[in-house]
Structure formats: C-alpha cells, structure tokens
Backbone bond lengths (Angstrom), bond angles and torsions (degrees), N, CA, C in turn:
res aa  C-N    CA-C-N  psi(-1)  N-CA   C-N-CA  omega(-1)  CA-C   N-CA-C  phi
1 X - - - 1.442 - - 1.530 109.20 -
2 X 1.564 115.81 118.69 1.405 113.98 152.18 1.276 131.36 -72.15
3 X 1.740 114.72 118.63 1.227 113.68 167.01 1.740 129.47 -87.36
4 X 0.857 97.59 119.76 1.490 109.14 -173.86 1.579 133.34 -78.27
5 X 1.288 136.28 94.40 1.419 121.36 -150.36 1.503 86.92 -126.88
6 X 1.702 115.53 155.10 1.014 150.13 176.06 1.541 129.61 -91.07
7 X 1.607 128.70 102.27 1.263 100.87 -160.93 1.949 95.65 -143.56
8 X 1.139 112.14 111.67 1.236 132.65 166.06 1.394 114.14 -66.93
9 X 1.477 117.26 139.43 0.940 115.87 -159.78 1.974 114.56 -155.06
10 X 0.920 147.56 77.39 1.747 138.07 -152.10 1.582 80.59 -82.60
11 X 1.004 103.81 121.26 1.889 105.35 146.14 1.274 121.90 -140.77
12 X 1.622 119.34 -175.18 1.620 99.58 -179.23 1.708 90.26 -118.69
13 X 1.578 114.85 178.65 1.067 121.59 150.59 1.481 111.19 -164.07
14 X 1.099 106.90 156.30 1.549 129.31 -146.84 1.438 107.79 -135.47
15 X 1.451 113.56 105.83 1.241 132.27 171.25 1.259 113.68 -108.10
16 X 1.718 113.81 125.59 0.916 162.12 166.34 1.756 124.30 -98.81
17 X 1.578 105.54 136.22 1.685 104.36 159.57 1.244 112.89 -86.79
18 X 1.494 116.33 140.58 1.390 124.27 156.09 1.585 94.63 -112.65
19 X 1.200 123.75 137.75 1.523 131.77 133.61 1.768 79.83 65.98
20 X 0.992 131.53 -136.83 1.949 136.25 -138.29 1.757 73.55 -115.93
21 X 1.028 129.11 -32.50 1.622 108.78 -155.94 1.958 102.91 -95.53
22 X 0.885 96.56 -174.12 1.633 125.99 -161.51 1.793 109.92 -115.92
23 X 1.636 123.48 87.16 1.917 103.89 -171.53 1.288 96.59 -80.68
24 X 1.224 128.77 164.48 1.855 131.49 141.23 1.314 86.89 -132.81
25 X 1.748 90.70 122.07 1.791 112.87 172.91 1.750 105.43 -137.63
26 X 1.112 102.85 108.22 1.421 123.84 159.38 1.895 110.05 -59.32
27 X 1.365 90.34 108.56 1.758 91.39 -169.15 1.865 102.41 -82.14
28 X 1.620 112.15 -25.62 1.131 130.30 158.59 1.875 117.52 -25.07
29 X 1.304 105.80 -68.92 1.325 118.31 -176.53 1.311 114.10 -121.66
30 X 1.004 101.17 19.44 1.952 104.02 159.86 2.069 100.48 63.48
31 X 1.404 103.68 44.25 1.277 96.73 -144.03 1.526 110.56 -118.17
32 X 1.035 149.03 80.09 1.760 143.57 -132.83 1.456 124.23 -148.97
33 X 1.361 99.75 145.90 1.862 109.56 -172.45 1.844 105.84 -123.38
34 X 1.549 82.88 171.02 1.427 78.44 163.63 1.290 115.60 -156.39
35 X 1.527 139.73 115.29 1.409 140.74 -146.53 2.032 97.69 -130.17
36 X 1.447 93.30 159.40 1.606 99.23 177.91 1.712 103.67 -80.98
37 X 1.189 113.27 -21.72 1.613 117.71 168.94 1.297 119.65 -147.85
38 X 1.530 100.76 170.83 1.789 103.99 -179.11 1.430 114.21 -37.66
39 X 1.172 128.49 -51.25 1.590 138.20 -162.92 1.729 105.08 -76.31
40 X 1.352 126.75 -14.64 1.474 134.57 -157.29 1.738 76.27 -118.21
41 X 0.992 118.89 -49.10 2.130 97.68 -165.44 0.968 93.80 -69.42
42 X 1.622 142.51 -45.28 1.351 154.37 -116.89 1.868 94.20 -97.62
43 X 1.398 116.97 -50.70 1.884 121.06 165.61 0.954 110.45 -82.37
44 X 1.477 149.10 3.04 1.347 150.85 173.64 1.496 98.46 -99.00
45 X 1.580 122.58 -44.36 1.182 113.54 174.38 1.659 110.57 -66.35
46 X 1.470 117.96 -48.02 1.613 96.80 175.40 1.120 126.26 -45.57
47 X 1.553 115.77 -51.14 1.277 113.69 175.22 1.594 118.73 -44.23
48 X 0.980 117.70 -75.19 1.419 132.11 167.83 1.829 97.99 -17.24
49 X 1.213 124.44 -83.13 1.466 129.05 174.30 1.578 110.90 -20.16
50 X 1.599 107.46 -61.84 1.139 117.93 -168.07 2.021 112.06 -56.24
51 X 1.637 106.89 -52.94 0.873 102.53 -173.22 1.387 112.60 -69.21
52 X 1.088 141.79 -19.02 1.808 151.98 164.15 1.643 105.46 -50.99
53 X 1.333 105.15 -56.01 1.619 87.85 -179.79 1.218 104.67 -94.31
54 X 1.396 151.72 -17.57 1.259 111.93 177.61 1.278 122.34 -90.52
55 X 1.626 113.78 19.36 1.316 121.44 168.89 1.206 100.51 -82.23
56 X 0.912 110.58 -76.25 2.115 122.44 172.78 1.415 102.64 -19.31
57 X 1.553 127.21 -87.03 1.189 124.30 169.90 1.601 116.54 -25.97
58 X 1.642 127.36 -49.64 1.605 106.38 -171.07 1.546 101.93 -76.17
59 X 1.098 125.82 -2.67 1.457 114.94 -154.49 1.569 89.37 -123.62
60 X 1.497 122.55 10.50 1.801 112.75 -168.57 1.280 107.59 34.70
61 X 1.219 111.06 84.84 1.587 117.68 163.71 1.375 118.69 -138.25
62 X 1.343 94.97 -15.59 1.500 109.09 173.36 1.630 135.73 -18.40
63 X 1.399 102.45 -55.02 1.055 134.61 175.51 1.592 119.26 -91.73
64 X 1.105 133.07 -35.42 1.498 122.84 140.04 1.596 137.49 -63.82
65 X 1.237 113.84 4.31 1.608 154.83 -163.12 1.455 86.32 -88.74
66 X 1.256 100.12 -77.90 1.632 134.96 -144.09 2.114 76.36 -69.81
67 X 0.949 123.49 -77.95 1.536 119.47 -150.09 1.261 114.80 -62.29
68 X 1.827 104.02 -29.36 1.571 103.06 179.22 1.830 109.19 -78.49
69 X 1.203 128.57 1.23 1.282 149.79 146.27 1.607 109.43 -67.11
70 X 0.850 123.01 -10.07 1.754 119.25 -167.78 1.718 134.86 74.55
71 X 1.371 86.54 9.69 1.560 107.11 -165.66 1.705 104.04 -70.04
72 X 1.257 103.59 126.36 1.694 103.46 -173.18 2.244 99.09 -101.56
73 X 1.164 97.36 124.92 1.542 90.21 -165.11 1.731 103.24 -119.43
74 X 1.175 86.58 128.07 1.834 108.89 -172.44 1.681 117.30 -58.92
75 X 1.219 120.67 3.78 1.277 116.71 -155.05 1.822 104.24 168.23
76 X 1.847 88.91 91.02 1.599 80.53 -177.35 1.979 130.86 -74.25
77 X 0.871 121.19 120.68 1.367 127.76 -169.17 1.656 102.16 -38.99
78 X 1.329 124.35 143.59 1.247 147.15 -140.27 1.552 108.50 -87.63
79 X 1.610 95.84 -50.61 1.746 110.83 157.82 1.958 122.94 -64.78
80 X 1.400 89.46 7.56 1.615 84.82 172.85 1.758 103.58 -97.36
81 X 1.547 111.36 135.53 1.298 116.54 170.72 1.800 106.58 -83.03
C-alpha cells in the first residue's frame, strides 16, 4: 500500500546565470538544478524538490531535514515520537 501525504510548502528560489547555463537553488532546502534555460532549470528543479522529499518522507527524515536546515516548524507532525 502507498501512503500518500500532503505537504505545503512557500519557499523562494532564485535563478541565476552561471557560465551558458541557468541555476535554480532553493537556499531554503539546500535544494538545486541546473538547466540551459528558464523552462529546463525550472522541471529539473521540481524534480530535484520532488526527489528530496520523498526521500525524507520514506526514510522519516523529514523533520530532522527541516531543523538541521534551521527550519522552525509550527506544528510537530503526529508520527514524530
């Protein structure tokens, strides 16, 4: 059975040129792509996003993720002991 969880999230990210290519790096989650244009960093960065948390999530790390980042979180998740 897949469990399916929901996770909202505001962050920023900030694209920049280096050299011919295009970064989007989320300074938030330490979290970054790199595309030949806006539209190529911009699905490389989802991806990138995507695979970060649903690693975290299978492995419950989520939440030790988030703090060793500095992230101050309003509402500790239910599955945390």
């Amino acid at each position: 059975m897949v469990k399916q969880i929901e996770v909202q999230l505001n962050i920023r990210v900030i694209f920049y040129r280096e050299n011919k290519k295009i970064i989007a790096h989320c300074p938030e989650l330490d979290v970054g792509s790199v595309g030949n244009n806006i539209k190529e960093a911009k699905k490389r960065f989802q991806e990138a996003l995507d695979i970060f948390l649903e690693y975290t999530l299978k492995n419950n790390t989520l939440y030790q993720e988030l703090l060793n980042l500095r992230w101050t979180l309003r509402k500790l998740p239910k599955n945390i002991n």
